[in-house]
N, C-alpha and C positions, 0 to 999 in steps of 0.2 A: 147235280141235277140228274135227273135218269133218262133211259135212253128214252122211256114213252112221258109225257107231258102231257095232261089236261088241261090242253088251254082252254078258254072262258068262251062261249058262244057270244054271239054277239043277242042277247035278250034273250037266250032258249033255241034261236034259230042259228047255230051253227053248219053250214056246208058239210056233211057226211059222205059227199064223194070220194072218193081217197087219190091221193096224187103220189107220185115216187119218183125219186130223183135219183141216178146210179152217182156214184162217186167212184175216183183213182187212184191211186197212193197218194192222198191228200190226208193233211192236217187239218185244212180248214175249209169249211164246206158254207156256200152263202148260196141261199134260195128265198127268192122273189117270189110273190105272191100275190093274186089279187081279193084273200078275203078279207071281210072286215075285221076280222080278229085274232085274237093269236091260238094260230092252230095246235093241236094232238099233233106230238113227234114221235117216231118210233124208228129206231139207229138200227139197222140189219145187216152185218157184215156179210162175207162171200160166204163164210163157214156157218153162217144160220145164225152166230149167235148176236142176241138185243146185248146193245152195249148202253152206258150211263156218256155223258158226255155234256159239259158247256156248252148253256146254249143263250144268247142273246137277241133278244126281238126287238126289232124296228115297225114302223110304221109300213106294212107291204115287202116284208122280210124276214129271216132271220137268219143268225150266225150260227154254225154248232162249230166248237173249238175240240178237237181230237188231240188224245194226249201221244199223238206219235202218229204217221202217216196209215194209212187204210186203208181198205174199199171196200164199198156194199153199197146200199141203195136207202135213201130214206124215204119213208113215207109220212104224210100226214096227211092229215083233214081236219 
């Protein structure tokens, strides 16, 4: 998977706000969410650069699996 994901709006109305979550030398990064669908991801390490990274959606969540500990910040909408 890559680090940006076009998730699916929910009918054309997807949320365009943008949220960001920082991360810490973590492998695995799990963010809660309240919209109805599955959001645009976008992996931003400390050094600037977009990484590709596993990423699994739940119902008002999602998992991104890092292939080795990290930090940066994610954003999506």
């Amino acid at each position: 998977m890559a680090g940006y994901i076009n998730g699916g709006g929910n009918n054309g109305s997807a949320n365009l706000t943008p949220h960001s979550v920082g991360f810490l030398n973590t492998d695995t990064i799990t963010i809660s969410h309240s919209l109805s669908y599955y959001p645009s991801i976008w992996i931003v390490l400390t050094t600037g650069a977009i990484i590709e990274a596993a990423i699994t959606y739940s119902s008002g969540s999602f998992t991104i699996a890092l292939s080795t500990a990290l930090s940066g910040t994610v954003y999506y909408r």
